[in-house]
C-alpha positions in Angstrom: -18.9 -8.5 7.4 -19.4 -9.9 10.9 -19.1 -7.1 14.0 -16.5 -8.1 15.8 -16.6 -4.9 17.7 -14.3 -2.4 16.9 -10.6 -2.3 15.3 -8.2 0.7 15.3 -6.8 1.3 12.2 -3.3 3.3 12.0 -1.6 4.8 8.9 2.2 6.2 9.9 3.3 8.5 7.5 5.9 11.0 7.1 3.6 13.8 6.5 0.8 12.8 9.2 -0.4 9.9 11.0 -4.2 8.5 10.9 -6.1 6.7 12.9 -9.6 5.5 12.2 -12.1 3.4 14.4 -13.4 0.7 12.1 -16.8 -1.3 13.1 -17.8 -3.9 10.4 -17.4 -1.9 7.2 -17.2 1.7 8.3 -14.6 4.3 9.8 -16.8 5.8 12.1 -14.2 8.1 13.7 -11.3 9.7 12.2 -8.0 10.9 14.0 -5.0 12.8 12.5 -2.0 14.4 13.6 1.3 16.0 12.1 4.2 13.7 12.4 7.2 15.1 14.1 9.7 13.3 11.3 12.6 15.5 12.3 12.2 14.4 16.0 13.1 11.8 18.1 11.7 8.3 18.7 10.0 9.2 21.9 8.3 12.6 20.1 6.6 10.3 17.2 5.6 8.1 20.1 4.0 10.8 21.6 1.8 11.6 18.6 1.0 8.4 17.9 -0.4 7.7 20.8 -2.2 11.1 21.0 -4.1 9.8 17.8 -5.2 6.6 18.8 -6.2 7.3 22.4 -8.8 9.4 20.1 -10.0 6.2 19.0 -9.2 3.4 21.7 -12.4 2.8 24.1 -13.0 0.1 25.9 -14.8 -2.2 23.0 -11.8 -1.8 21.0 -10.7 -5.6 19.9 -7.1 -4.6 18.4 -5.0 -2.3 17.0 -3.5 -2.4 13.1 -1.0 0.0 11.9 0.9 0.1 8.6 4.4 1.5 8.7 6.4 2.6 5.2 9.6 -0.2 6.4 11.1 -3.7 6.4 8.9 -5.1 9.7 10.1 -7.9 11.9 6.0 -9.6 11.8 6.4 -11.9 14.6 8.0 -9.3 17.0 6.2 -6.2 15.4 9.8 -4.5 15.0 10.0 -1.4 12.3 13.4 -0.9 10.9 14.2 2.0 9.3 11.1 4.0 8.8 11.3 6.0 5.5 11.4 9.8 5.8 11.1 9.3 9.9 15.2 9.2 10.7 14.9 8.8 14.5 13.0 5.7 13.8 15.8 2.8 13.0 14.7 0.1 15.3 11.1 0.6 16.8 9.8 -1.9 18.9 6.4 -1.4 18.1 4.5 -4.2 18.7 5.2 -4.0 22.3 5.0 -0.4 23.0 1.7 -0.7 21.5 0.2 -3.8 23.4 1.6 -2.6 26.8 0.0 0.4 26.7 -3.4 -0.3 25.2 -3.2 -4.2 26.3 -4.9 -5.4 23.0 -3.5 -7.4 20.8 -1.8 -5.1 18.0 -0.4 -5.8 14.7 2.7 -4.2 12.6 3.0 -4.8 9.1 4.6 -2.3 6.1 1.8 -0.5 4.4 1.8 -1.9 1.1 0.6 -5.3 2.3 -1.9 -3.4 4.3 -3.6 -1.8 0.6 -3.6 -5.3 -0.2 -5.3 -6.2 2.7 -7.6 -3.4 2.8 -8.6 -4.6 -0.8 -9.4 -8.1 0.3 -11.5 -7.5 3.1 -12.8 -3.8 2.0 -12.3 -3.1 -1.6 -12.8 -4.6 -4.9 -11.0 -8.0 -3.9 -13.5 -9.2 -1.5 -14.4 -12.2 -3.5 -11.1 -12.9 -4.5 -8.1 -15.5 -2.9 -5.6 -14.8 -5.4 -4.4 -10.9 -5.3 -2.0 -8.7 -5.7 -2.2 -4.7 -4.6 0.5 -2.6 -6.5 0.9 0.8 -5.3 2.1 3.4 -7.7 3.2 6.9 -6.6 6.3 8.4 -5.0 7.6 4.6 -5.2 6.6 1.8 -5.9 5.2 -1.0 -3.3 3.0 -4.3 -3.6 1.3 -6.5 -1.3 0.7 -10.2 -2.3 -2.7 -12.6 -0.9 -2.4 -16.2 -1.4 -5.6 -18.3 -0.7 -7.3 -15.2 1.2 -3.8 -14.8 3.7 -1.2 -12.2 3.3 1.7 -13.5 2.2 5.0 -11.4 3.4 7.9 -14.0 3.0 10.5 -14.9 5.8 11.5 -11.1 6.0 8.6 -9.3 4.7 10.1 -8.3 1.7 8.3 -10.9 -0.8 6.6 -9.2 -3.7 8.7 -6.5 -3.6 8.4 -5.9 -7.7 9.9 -2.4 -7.6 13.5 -4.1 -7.0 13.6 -6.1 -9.7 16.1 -5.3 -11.9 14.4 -3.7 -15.3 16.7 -1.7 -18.6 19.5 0.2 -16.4 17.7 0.5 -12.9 14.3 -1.4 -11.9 11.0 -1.8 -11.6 10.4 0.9 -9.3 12.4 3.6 -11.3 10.1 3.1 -14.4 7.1 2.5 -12.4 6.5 5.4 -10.3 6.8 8.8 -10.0 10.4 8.7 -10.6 10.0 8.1 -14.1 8.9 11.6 -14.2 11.4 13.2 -11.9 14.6 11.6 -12.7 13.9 10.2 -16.1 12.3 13.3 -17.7 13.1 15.8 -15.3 9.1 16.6 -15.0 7.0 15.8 -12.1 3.7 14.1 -12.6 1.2 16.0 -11.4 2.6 18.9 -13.9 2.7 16.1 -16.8 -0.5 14.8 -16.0 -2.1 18.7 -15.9 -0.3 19.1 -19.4 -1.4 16.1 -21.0 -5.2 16.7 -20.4 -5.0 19.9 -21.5 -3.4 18.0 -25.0 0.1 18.5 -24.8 1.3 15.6 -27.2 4.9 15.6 -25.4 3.0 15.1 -21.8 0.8 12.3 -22.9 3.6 10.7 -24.8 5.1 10.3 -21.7 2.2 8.8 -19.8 2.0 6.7 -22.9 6.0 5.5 -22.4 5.3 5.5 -18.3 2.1 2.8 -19.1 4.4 0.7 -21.2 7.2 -0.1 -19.0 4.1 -0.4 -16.3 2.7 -3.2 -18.5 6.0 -4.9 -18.2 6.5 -5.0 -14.7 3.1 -6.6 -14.6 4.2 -9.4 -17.3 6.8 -10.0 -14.2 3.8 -10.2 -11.6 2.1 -12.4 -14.2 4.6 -14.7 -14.8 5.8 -15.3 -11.0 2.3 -15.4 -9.2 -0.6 -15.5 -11.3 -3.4 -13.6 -9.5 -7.3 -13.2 -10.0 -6.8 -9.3 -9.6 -4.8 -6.6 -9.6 -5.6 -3.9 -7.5 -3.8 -0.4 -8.4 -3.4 1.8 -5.6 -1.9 5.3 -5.0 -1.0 9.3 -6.6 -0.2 7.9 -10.2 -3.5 6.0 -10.8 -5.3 9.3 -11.0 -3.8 9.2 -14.1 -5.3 5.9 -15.1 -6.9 6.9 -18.4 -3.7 8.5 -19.6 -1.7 5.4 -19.2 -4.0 2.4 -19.5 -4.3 1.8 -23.3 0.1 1.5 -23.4 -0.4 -0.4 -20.2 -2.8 -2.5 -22.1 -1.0 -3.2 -25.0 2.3 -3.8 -23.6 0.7 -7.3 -21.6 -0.9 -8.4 -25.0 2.4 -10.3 -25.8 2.2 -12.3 -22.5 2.6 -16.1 -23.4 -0.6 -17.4 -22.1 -3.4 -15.5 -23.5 -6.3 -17.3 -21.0 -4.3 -15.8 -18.3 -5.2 -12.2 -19.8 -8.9 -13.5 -20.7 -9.6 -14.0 -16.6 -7.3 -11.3 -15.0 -8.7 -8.3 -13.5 -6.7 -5.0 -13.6 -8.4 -2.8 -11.3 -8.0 1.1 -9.7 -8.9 1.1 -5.9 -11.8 3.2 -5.1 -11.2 2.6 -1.6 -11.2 5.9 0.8 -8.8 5.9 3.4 -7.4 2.6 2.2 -4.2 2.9 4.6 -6.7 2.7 7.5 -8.9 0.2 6.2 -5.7 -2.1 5.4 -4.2 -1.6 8.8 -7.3 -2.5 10.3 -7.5 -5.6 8.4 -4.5 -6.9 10.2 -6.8 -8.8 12.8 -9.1 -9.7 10.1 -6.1 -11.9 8.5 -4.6 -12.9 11.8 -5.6 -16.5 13.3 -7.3 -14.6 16.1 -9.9 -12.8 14.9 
């Protein structure tokens, strides 16, 4: 990859936010503080700036940060930031470029693990992608000949929605399978099943089935190269790959399965990376 100088990288979560200074390949410098979910707009602010004036020096071409909402692209708007209340309609974008005056981009954070993938990860040779993050929910990011695609509202690819037996996607597909389905959590399912409890990998077996459907759905609608899996659940891959596996073998077009790639990201610090990669994808880098 060319160096373009560097590119701050932002991950804002409701746990903690990240920062990373990326140059060409590499995070060379990490940042991380505590998020103040419970506070107000101006006290996330504050932190978030705090964490990337650890990174911004003066060779610092732009600024990337991924954001778990609906986003407003053009204007950089966040809209009702999950498990940050205070944050209903941020103004990102601008708060961002007058303070640090470089250009920054806002985009929700599973288009930035798809992003991260292209330009970082396994997908680098690919034009056709989709990333499919698996944990607490479920989230997806789409690339269309090497561009992010987002839709008129950002909300294209969102897969988890889709309507699926008496709830969606999303409630078969992710954690909450565990937690509201089977009253179990996944990390303590995936401790019992690989210590051989046939009731815990029975249900990573039923949890990789209705996962193979939902991909049928991405099959169907877009067709990619690759699919990249990202997030908690795919330390779990093993346990659920082989029901995963078998429920696609019914898909209608068999080539389709011969070329497709179903991948596990390997990608440390992939939020950073794929917030970073925000320029990359713009027309300006």
């Amino acid at each position: 990859m060319k160096n373009i100088g560097n590119i701050i990288g932002v991950d804002l979560g409701g746990t903690n936010i990240r920062a990373g200074k990326v140059v060409a390949d590499k995070i060379i410098l990490l940042a991380k503080e505590p998020t103040p979910a419970s506070g107000s707009q101006s006290e996330v602010l504050e932190k978030l700036y705090a964490v990337i004036d650890n990174c911004f020096d003066e060779d610092t071409k732009s600024i990337g940060i991924g954001v778990p909402s609906v986003v407003d692209i053009e204007k950089g708007i966040v809209y009702d930031v999950v498990n940050i209340p205070s944050w209903k309609v941020v103004p990102l974008k601008d708060l961002l470029e007058s303070r640090y005056k470089v250009p920054v981009y806002v985009n929700n954070d599973a288009n930035c693990f798809a992003l991260g993938e292209k330009y970082y990860g396994k997908a680098r040779s690919c034009k056709s992608i989709v990333g499919l993050t698996i944990g607490t929910g479920m989230g997806s990011g789409l690339i269309f000949n090497g561009k992010l695609y987002e839709g008129k509202n950002c909300c294209a690819g969102e897969f988890g929605n889709i309507p699926y037996l008496n709830s969606n996607f999303e409630h078969y597909c992710s954690g909450q399978f565990f937690s509201e389905e089977k009253s179990a959590s996944a990390i303590e399912t995936n401790i019992r099943a690989l210590s051989g409890d046939q009731e815990a990998i029975q249900l990573y077996a039923e949890f990789g089935f209705h996962l193979g459907q939902a991909i049928k759905s991405i099959l169907y609608a877009y067709d990619p190269e690759i699919i990249i899996l990202g997030g908690s659940l795919t330390k779990a891959f093993d346990l659920f790959k082989p029901a995963m596996l078998d429920a696609i073998k019914d898909f209608d077009y068999p080539s389709v399965l011969t070329n497709l790639k179903i991948e596990i990201s390997e990608l440390e610090h992939s939020a950073i990376y794929g917030a970073a990669a925000l320029y990359l994808n713009s027309d300006h880098s």
